[in-house]
C-alpha positions as CSV (number, residue, x, y, z in Angstrom):
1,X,33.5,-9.1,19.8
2,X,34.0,-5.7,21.7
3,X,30.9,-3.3,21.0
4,X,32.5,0.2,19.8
5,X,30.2,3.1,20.9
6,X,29.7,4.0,17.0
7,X,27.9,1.1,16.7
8,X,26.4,1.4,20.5
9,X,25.1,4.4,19.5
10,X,23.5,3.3,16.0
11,X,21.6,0.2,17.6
12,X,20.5,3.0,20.1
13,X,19.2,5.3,17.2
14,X,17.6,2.1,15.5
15,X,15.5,1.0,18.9
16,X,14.6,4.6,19.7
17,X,12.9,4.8,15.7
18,X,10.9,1.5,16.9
19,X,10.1,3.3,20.3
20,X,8.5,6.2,18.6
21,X,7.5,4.1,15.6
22,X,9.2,6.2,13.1
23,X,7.4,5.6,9.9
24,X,8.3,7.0,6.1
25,X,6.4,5.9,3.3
26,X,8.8,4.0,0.3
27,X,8.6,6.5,-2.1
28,X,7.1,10.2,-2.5
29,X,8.5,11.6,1.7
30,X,10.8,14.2,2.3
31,X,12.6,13.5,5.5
32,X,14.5,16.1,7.7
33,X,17.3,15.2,10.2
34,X,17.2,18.4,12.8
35,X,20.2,18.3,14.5
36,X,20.3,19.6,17.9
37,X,22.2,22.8,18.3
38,X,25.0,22.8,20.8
39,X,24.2,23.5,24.7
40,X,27.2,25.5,24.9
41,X,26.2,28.0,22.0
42,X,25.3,31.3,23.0
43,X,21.4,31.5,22.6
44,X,22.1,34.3,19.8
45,X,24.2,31.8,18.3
46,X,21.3,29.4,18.6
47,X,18.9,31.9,17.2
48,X,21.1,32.5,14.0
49,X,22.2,28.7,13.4
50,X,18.0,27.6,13.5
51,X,17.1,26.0,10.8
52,X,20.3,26.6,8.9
53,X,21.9,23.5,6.9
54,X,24.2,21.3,8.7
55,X,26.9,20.4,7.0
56,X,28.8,18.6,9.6
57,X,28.8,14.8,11.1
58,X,26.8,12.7,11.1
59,X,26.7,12.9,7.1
60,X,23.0,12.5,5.8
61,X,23.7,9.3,3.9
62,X,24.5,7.8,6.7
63,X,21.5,9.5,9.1
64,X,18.9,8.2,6.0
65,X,20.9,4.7,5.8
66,X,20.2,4.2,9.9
67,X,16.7,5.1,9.4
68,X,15.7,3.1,6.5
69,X,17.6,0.5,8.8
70,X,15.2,1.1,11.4
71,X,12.3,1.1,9.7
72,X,12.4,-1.5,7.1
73,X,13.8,-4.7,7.4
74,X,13.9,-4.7,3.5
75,X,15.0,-1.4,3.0
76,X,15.6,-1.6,-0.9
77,X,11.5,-1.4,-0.8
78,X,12.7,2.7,-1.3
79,X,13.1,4.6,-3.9
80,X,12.1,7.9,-3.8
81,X,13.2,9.8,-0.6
82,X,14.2,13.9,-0.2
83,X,16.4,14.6,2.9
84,X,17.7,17.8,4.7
85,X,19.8,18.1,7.5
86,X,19.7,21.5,9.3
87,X,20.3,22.6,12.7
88,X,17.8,23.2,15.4
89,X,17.1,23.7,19.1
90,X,15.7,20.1,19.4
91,X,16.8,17.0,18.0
92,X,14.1,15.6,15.7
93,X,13.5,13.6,12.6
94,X,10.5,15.2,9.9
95,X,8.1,13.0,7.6
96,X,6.1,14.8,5.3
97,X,4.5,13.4,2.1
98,X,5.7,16.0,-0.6
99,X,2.3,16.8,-2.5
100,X,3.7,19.3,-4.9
101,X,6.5,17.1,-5.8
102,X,4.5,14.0,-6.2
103,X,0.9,15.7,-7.8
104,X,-1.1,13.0,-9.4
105,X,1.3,10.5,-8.3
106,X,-0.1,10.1,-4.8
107,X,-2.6,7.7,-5.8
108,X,0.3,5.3,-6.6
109,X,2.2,6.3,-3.4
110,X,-0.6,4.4,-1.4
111,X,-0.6,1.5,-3.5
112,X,3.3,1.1,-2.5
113,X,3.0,1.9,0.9
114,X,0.0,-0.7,1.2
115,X,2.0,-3.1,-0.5
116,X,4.7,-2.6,2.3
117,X,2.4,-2.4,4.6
118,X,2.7,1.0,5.8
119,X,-0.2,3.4,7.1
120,X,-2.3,5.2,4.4
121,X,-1.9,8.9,3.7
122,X,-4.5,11.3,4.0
C-alpha cells in the first residue's frame, strides 16, 4: 500500500513521543497540545495569539487519540484526561498531574499508574 503523508506524519508524531518518552499518567493529568504559531506571523501577531485557544486542525481528539497511541499500547487503560490546545511560539505537548482537581484522589492515581506501570508522582 502507498503511505499517504497523513499517516507519514502520525507514525512520525508517535516515534518522536517514544524519543522523548512522552509519559501521562491513566487518569487524574491535564495534557496541553501547544501548537506552534506560524513563522510568517508578524511577531505582534505572535505576541497576541500566545497562549490563546486554537481552534483550528489538528482537532484535539485526534492530537489526544495519537498520543494515547503513542504512549500506551492498551490505551483504554485511560479514563480521566483534561486537554487544551492553544497556540504558542514553540511546539510542545504539557503533562501536569491536576492536584486541585483530583484532591484526596491522588493516592489512587498512583495505584493506577503502578498498575500500568507508569512512573510514580511526587
Amino acid at each position: 500500500w502507498r503511505k499517504r503523508p497523513a499517516t507519514q506524519k502520525y507514525w512520525n508524531f508517535v516515534d518522536l513521543c517514544k524519543y522523548h518518552r512522552v509519559e501521562f499518567p491513566c487518569f487524574g493529568a491535564h495534557v496541553t497540545f501547544v501548537m506552534p504559531l506560524p513563522k510568517s506571523h508578524s511577531e505582534k501577531r505572535k505576541n497576541d495569539m500566545n497562549g490563546k485557544p486554537h481552534i483550528n486542525r489538528p482537532d484535539l481528539s485526534n492530537l489526544l487519540k495519537a498520543l494515547e497511541d503513542a504512549i500506551y499500547k492498551e490505551d483504554s487503560v485511560i479514563y480521566d484526561v483534561w486537554t487544551t490546545k492553544i497556540w504558542g511560539k514553540e511546539g510542545k505537548i504539557i503533562v501536569e498531574m491536576d492536584r486541585d482537581r483530583l484532591g484526596p484522589m491522588v493516592d489512587l492515581v498512583r495505584e493506577a499508574n503502578r498498575k500500568a506501570n507508569l512512573p510514580k508522582e511526587t
